[in-house]
Structures are given as C-alpha cells and as structure tokens.
N, C-alpha and C positions, 0 to 999 in steps of 0.2 A: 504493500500500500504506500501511497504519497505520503510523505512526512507530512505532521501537521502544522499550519499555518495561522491559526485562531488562537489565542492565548486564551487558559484555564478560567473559567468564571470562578469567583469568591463569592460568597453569601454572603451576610450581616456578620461582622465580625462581631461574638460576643465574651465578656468576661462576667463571670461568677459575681464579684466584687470591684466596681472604679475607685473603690477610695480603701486602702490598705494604710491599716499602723506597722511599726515593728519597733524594735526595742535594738537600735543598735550595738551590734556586737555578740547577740545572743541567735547563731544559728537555730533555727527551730523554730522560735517563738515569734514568728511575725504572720500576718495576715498573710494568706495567697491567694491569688486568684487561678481559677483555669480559665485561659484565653480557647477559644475555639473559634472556629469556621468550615461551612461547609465548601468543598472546591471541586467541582467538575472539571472535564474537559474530552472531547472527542477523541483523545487518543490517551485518555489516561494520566493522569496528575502524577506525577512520580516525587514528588518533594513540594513540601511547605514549610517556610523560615519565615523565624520572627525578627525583626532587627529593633533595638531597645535604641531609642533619642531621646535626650532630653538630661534630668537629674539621673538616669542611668545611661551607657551604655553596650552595645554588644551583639552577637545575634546567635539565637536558638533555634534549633531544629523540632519540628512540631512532630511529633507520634501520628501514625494511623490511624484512624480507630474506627467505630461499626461505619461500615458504608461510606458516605465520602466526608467524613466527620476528620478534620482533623484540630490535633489541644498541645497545649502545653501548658504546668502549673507555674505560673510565676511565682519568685518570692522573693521578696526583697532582702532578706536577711541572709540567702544564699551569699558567701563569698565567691563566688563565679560570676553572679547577676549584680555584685556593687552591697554595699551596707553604710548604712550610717548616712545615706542620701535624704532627702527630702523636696517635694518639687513632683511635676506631670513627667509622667514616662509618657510616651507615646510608642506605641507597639506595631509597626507598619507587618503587615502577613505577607506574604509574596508567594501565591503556587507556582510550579514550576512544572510544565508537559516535559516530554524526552526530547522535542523538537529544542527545547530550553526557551521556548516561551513562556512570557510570565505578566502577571497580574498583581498589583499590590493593592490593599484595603490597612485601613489603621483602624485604631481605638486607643483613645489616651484612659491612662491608667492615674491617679494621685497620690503617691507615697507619702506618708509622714512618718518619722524615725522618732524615737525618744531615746534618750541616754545618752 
C-alpha cells in the first residue's frame, strides 16, 4: 500500500486533574494527573509524546492503552518530570503514523509546590 499522507487525528486532550499540589522534594507525595487522548489514523498511530513547557520541562512517551486510548500519569514530584517548580505546564501530545506524520493538541496543566 501507498504510504500514508494524512497526519493522525487527536481527540480532546484530557487530564484527570488541571491544578496539582506537591510538596517539594518528597517523591510520592504530590498530586498526579493522567493526561490522555484519543488518536487515530488511517495507517495506524505508532507513537504519542508529551513535551512539558513552561514551569517544567521535557518530553514523555505516552502508553497504549484499550483501543486508540493513549495516557501518561504526570507528576510533578517525579525527579525526571522537574520538582520544586511552580507555575502552568503546558502538555503539547503529538501522535505520530509510520509515514512520521504528526499532529499536536495541548492542555495546560497548574502546579503549585510547597516546601
């Protein structure tokens, strides 16, 4: 078949929770949210990444999950994902076909840190 030429549709990107505490410095103990979106595409979605702007930086790779569901749990207290920040993440999705067409959607996220 022709490679494909249409980049992956995104649904509403949504999160569990927009406005996350944490307690800087204490892995564990901070609010998370799961970011999700649904992502189609005619040839098959093969990857979907988060890239974090803002009071964080960085980017994550999103899980599979039933059907064209794909999440990732954010957390802010993670020392991978930034701690002790405070301030809108903004969470841009991006699917990705095998053609490496791609589509991006956001949803800002708002941290606040104590300690």
């Amino acid at each position: 078949p022709p490679p494909a030429n249409t980049a992956p549709v995104l649904g509403q990107v949504s999160a569990t929770s927009t406005q996350l505490g944490c307690l800087a410095g204490y892995v564990g103990r901070a609010e998370t949210a799961t970011i999700s979106v649904q992502a189609t595409d005619n040839a098959g979605v093969t990857a979907v990444t988060a890239t974090l702007t803002g009071a964080e930086t960085g980017t994550r790779s999103l899980a599979h999950g039933a059907g064209n569901t794909w999440s990732f749990v954010y957390n802010p207290a993670n020392p991978e994902q930034g701690m002790g920040f405070g301030g809108d993440v903004t969470i841009t999705l991006r699917a990705t076909d095998g053609s490496l067409n791609s589509n991006p959607s956001a949803v800002t996220v708002n941290v606040y840190c104590t300690g």
